[in-house]
MOPAC internal coordinates of N, CA, C and O (Angstrom, degrees):
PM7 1SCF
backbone

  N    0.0000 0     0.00 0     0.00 0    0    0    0
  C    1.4492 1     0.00 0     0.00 0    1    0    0
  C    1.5436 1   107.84 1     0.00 0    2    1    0
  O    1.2310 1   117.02 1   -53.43 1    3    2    1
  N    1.5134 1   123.26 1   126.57 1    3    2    1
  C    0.8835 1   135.67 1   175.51 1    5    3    2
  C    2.1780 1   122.00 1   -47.50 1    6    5    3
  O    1.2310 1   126.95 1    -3.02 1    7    6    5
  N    0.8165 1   104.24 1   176.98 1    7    6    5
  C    2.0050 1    98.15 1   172.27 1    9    7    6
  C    1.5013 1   100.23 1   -70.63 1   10    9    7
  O    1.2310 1   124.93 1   129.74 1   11   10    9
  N    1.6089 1   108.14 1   -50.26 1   11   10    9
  C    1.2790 1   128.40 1  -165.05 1   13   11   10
  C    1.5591 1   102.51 1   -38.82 1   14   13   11
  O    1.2310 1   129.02 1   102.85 1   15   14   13
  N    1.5101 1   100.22 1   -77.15 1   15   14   13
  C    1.6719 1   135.91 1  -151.13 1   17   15   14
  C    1.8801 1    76.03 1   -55.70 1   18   17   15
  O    1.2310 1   120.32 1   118.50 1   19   18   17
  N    1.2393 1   117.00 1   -61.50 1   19   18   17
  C    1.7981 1   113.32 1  -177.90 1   21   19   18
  C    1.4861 1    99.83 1   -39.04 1   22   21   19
  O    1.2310 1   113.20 1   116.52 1   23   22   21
  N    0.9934 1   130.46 1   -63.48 1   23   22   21
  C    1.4910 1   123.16 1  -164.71 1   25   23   22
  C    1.6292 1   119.74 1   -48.34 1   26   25   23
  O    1.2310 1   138.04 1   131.89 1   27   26   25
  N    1.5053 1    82.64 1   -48.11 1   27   26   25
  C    1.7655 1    97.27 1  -168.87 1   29   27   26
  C    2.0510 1    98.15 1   -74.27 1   30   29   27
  O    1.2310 1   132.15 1   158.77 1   31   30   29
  N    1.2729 1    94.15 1   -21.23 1   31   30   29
  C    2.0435 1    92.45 1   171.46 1   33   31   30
  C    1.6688 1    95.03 1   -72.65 1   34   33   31
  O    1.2310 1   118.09 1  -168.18 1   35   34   33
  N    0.8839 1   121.24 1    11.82 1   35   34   33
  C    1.7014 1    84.18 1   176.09 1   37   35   34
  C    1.6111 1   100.82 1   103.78 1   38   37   35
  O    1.2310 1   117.41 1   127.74 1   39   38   37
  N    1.3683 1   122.53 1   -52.26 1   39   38   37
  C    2.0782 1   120.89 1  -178.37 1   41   39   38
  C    1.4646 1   101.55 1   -53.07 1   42   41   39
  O    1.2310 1   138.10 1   -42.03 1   43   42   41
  N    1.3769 1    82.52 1   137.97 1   43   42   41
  C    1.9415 1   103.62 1   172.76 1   45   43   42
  C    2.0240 1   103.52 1  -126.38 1   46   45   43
  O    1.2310 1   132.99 1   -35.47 1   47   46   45
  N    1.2916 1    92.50 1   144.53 1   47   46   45
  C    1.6113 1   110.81 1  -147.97 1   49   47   46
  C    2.1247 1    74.89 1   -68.28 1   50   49   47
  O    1.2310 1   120.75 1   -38.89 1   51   50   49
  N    1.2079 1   116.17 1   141.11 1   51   50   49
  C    1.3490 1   138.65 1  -168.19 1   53   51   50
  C    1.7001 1   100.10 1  -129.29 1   54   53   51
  O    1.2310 1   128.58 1   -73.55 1   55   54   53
  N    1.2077 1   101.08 1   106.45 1   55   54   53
  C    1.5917 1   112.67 1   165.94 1   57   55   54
  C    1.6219 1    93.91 1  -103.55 1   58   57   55
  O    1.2310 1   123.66 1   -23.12 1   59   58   57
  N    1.6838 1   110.58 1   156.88 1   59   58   57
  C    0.8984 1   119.39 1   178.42 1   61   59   58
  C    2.4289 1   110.84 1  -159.74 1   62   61   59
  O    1.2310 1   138.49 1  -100.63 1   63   62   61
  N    0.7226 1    81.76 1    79.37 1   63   62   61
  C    1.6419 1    98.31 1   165.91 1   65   63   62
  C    1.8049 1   111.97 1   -42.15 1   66   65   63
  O    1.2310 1   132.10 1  -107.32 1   67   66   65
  N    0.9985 1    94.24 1    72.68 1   67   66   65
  C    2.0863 1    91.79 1   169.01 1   69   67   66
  C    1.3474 1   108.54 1   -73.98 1   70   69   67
  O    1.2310 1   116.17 1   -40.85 1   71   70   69
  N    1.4127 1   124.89 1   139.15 1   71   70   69
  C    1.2491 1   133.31 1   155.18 1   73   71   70
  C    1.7373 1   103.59 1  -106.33 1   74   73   71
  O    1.2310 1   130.38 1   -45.24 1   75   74   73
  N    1.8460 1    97.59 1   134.76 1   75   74   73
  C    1.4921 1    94.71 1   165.99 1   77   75   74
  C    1.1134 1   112.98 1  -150.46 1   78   77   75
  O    1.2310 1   110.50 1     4.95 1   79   78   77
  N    1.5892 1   135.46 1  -175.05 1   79   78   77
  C    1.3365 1   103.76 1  -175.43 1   81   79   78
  C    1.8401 1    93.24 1  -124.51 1   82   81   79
  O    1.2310 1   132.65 1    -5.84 1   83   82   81
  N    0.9247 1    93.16 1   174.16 1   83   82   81
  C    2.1077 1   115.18 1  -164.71 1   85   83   82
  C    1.6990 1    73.00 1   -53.76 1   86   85   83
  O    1.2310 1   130.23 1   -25.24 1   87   86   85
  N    1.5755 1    97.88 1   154.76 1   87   86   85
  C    1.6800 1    97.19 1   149.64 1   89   87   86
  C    1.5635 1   113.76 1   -97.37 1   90   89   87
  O    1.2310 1   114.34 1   179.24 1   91   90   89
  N    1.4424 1   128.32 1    -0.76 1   91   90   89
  C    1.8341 1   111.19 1   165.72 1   93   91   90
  C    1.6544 1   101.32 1   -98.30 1   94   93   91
  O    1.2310 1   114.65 1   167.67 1   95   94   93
  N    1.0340 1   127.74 1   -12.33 1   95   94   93
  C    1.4576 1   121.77 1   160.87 1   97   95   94
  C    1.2516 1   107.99 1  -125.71 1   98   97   95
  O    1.2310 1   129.02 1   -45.12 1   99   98   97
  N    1.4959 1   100.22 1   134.88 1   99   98   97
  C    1.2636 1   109.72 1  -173.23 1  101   99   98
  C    1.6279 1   107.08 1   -97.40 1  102  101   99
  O    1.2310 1   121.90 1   157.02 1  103  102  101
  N    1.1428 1   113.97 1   -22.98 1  103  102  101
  C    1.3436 1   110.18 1   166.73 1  105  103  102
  C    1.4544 1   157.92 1   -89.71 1  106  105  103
  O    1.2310 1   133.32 1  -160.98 1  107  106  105
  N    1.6248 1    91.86 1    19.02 1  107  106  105
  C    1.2984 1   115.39 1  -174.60 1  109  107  106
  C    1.4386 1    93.99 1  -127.31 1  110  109  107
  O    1.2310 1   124.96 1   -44.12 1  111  110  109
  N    1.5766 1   108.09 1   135.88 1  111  110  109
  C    1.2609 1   116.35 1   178.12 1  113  111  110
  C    1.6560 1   122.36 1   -93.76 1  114  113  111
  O    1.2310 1   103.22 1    -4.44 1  115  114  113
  N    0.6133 1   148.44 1   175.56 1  115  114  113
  C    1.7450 1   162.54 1   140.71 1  117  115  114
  C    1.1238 1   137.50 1  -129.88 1  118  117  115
  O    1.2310 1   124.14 1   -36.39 1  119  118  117
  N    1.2571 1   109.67 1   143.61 1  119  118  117
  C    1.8167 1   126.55 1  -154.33 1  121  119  118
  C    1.6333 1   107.39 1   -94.25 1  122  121  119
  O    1.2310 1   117.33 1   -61.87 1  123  122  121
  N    1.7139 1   122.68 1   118.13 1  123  122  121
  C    1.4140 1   112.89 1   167.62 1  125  123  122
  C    1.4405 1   107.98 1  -121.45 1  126  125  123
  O    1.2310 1   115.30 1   -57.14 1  127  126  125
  N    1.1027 1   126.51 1   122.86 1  127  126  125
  C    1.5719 1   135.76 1   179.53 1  129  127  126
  C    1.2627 1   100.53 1   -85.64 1  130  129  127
  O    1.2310 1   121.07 1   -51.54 1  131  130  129
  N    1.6452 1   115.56 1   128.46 1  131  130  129
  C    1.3541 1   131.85 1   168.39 1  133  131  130
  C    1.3580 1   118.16 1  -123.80 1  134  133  131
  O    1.2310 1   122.05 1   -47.10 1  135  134  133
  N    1.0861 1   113.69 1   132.90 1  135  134  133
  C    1.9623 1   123.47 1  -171.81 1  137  135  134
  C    1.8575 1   105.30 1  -138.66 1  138  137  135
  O    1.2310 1   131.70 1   -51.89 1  139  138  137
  N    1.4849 1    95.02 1   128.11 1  139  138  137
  C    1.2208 1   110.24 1   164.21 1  141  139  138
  C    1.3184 1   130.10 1  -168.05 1  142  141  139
  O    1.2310 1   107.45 1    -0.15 1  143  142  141
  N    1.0856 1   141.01 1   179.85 1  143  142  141
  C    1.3632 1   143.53 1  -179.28 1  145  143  142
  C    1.9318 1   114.73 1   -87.99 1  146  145  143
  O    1.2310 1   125.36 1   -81.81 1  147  146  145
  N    1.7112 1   107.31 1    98.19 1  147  146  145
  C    1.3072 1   105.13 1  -162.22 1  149  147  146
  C    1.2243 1   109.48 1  -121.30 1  150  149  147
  O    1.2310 1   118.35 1     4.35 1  151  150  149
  N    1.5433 1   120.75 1  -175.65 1  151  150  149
  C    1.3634 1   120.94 1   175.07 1  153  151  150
  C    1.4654 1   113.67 1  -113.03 1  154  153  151
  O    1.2310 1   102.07 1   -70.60 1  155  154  153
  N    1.4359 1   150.37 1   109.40 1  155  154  153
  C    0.8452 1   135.30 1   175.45 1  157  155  154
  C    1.7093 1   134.29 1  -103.28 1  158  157  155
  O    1.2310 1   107.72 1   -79.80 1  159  158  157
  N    1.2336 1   140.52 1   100.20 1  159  158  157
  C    1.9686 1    92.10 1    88.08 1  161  159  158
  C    1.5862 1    95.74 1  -101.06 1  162  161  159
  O    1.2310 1   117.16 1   174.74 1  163  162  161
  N    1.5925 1   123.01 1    -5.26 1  163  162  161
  C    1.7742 1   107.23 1  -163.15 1  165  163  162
  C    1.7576 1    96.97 1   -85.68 1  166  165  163
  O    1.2310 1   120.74 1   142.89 1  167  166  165
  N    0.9512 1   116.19 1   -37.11 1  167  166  165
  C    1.9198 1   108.39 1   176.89 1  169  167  166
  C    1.8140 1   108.25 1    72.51 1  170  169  167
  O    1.2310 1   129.70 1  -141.68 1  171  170  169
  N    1.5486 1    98.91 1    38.32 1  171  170  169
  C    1.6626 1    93.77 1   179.08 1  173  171  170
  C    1.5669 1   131.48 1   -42.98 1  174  173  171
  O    1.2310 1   127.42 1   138.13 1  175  174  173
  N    1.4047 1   103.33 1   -41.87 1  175  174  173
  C    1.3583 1   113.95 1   167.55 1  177  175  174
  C    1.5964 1   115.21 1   -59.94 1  178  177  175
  O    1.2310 1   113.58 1   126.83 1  179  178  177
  N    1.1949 1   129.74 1   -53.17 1  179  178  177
  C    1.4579 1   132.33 1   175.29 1  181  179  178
  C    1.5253 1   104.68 1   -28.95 1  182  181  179
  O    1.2310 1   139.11 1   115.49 1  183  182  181
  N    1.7624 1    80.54 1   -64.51 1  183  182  181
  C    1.9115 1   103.37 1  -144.64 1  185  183  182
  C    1.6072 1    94.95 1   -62.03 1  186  185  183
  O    1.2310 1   112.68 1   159.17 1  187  186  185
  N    1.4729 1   131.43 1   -20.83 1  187  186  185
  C    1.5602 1   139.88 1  -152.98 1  189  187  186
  C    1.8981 1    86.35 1   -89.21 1  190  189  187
  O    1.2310 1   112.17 1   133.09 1  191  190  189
  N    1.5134 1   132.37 1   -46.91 1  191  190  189
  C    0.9248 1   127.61 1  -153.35 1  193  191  190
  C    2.0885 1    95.79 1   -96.34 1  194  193  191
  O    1.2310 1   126.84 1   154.93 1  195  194  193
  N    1.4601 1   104.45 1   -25.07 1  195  194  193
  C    1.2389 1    88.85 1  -167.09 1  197  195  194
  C    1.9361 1    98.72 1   -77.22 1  198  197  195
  O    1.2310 1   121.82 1   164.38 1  199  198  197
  N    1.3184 1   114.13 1   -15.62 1  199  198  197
  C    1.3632 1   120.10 1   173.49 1  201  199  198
  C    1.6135 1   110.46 1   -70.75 1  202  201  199
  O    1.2310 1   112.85 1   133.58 1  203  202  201
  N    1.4037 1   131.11 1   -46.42 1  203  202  201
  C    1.3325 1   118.89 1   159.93 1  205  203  202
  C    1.5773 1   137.64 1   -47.97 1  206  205  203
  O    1.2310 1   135.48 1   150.61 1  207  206  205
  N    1.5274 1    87.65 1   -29.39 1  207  206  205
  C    1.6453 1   109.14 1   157.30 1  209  207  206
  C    1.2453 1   110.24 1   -35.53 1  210  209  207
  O    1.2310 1   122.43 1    99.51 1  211  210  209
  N    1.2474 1   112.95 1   -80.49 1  211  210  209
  C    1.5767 1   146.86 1  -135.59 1  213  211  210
  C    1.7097 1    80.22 1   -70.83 1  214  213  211
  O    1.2310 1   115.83 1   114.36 1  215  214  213
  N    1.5285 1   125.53 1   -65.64 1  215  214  213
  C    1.0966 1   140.44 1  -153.11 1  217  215  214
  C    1.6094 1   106.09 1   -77.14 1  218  217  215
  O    1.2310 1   117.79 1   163.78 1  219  218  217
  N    1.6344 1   121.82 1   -16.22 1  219  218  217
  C    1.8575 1    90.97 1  -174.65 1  221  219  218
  C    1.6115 1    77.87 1  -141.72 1  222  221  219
  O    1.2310 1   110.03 1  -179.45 1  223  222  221
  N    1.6846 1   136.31 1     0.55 1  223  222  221
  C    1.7974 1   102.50 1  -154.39 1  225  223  222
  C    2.0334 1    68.08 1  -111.16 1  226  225  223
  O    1.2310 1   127.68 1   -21.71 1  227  226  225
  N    1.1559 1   102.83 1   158.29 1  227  226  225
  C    1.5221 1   135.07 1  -177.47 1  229  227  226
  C    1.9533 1   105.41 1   -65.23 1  230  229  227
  O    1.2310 1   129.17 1   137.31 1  231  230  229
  N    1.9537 1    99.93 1   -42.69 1  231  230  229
  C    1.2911 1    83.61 1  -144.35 1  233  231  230
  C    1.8896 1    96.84 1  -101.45 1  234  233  231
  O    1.2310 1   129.51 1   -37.90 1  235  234  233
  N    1.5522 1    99.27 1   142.10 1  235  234  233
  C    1.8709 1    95.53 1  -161.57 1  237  235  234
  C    1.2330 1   100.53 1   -75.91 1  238  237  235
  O    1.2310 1   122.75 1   -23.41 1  239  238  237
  N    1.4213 1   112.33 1   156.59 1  239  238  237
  C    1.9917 1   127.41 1   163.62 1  241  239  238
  C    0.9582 1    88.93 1   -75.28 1  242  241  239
  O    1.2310 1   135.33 1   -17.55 1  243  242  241
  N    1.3081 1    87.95 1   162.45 1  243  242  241
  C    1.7591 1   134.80 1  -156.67 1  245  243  242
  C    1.4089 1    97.56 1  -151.90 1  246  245  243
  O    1.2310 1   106.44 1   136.37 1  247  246  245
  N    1.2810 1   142.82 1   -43.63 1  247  246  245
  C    1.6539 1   133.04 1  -176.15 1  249  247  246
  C    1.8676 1    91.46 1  -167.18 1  250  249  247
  O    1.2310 1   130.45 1    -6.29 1  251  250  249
  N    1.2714 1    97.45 1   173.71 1  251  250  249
  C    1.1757 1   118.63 1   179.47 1  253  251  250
  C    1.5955 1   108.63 1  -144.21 1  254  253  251
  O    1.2310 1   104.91 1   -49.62 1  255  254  253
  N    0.9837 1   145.52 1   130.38 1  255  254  253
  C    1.7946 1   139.99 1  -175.13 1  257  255  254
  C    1.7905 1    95.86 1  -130.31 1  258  257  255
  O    1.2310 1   134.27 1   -46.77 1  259  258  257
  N    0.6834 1    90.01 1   133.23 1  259  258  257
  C    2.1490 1   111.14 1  -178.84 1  261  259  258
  C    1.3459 1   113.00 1  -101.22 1  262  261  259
  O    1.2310 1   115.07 1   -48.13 1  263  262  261
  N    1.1708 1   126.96 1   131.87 1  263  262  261
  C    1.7455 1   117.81 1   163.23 1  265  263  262
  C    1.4778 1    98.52 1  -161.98 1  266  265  263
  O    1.2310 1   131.61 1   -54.14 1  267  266  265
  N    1.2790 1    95.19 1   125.86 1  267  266  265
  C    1.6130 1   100.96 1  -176.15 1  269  267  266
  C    1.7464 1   116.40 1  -132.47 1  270  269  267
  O    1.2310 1   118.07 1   -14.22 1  271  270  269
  N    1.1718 1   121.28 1   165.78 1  271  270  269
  C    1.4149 1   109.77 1  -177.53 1  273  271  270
  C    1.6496 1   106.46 1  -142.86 1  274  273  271
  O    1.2310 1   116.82 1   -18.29 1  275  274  273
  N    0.9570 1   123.65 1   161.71 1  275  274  273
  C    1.4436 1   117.10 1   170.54 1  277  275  274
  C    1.4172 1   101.46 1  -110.75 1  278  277  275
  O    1.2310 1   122.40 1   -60.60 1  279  278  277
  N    1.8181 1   113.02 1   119.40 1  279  278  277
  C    1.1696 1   124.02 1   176.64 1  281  279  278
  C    1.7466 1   122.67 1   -55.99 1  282  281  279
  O    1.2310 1   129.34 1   113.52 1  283  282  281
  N    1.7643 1    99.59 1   -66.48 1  283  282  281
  C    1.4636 1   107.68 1  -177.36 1  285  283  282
  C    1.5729 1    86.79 1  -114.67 1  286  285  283
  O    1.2310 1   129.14 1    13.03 1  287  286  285
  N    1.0398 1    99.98 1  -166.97 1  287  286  285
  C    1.4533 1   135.23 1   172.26 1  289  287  286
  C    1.2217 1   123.25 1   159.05 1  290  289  287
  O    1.2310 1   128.73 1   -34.16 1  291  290  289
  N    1.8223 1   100.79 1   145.84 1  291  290  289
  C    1.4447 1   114.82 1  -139.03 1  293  291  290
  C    1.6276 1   105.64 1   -67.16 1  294  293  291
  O    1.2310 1   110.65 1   170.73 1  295  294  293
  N    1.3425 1   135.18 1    -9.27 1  295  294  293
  C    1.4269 1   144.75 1   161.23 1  297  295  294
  C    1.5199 1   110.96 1   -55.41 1  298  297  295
  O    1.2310 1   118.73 1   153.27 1  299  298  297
  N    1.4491 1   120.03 1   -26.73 1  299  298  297
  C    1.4509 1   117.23 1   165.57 1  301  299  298
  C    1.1928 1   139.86 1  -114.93 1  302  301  299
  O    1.2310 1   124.40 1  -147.16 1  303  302  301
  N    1.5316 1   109.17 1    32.84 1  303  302  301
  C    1.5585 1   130.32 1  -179.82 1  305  303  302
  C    1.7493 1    93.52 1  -102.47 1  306  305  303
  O    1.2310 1   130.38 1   -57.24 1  307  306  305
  N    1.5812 1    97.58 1   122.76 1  307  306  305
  C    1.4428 1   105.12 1   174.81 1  309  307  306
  C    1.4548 1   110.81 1  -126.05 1  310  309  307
  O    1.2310 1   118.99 1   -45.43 1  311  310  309
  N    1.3986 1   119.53 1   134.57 1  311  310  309
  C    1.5035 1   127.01 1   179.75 1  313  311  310
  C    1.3386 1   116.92 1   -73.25 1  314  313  311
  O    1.2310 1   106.37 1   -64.98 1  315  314  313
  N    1.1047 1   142.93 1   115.02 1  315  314  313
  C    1.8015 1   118.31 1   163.57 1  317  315  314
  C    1.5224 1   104.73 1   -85.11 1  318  317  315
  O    1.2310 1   132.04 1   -22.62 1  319  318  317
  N    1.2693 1    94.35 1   157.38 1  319  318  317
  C    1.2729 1   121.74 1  -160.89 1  321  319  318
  C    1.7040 1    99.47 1  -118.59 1  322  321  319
  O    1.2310 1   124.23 1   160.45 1  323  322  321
  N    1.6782 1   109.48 1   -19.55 1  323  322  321
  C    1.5869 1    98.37 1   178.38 1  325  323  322
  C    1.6926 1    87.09 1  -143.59 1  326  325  323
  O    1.2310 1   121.04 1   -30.44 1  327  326  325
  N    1.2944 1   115.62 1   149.56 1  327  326  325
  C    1.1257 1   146.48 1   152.45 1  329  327  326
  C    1.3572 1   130.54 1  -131.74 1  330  329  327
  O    1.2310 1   118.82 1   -55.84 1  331  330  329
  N    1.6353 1   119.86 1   124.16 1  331  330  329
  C    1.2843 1   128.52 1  -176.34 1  333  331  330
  C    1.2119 1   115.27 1  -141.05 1  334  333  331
  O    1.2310 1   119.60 1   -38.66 1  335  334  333
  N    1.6246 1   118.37 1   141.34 1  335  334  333
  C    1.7451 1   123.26 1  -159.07 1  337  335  334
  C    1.4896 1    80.49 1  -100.31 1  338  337  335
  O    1.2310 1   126.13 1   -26.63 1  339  338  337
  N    1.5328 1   105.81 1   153.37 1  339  338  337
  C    1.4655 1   120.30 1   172.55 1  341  339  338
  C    1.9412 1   105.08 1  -137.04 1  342  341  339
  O    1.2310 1   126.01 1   -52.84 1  343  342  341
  N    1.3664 1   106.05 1   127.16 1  343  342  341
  C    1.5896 1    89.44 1  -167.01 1  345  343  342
  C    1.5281 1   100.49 1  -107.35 1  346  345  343
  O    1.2310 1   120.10 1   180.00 1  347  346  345

């Protein structure tokens, strides 16, 4: 499925800011930016990757921050009906 065809389904482009901290220091954090095409309020895609997280990467969350937008939507797809070249 195209970005597009996602938009016009209903997915809105999902940024997501993880904070976690190193796994040999635990007290220093680090920043991973995640972007994709999601569904919200459940965020299956997020919640599927922040669970692989949890399950194989070493270093633990600390926060998660969400911001999402809806690109298109199908209320603003317009057909023309005339097209004409002008030189």
């Amino acid at each position: 499925m195209t970005d597009f065809q996602k938009s016009l389904a209903g997915l809105r482009l999902t940024t997501a800011e993880i904070l976690y901290r190193m796994p040999d220091h635990q007290d220093i954090l680090q920043t991973y930016i995640w972007q994709d095409y999601d569904r919200e309020p459940e965020f299956p895609a997020l919640n599927r990757f922040l669970e692989f997280w949890q399950r194989e990467l070493d270093g633990p969350l600390f926060s998660v921050r969400i911001a999402h937008h809806r690109v298109i939507s199908p209320a603003e797809v317009r057909f023309v009906e005339y097209l004409d070249r002008l030189h």
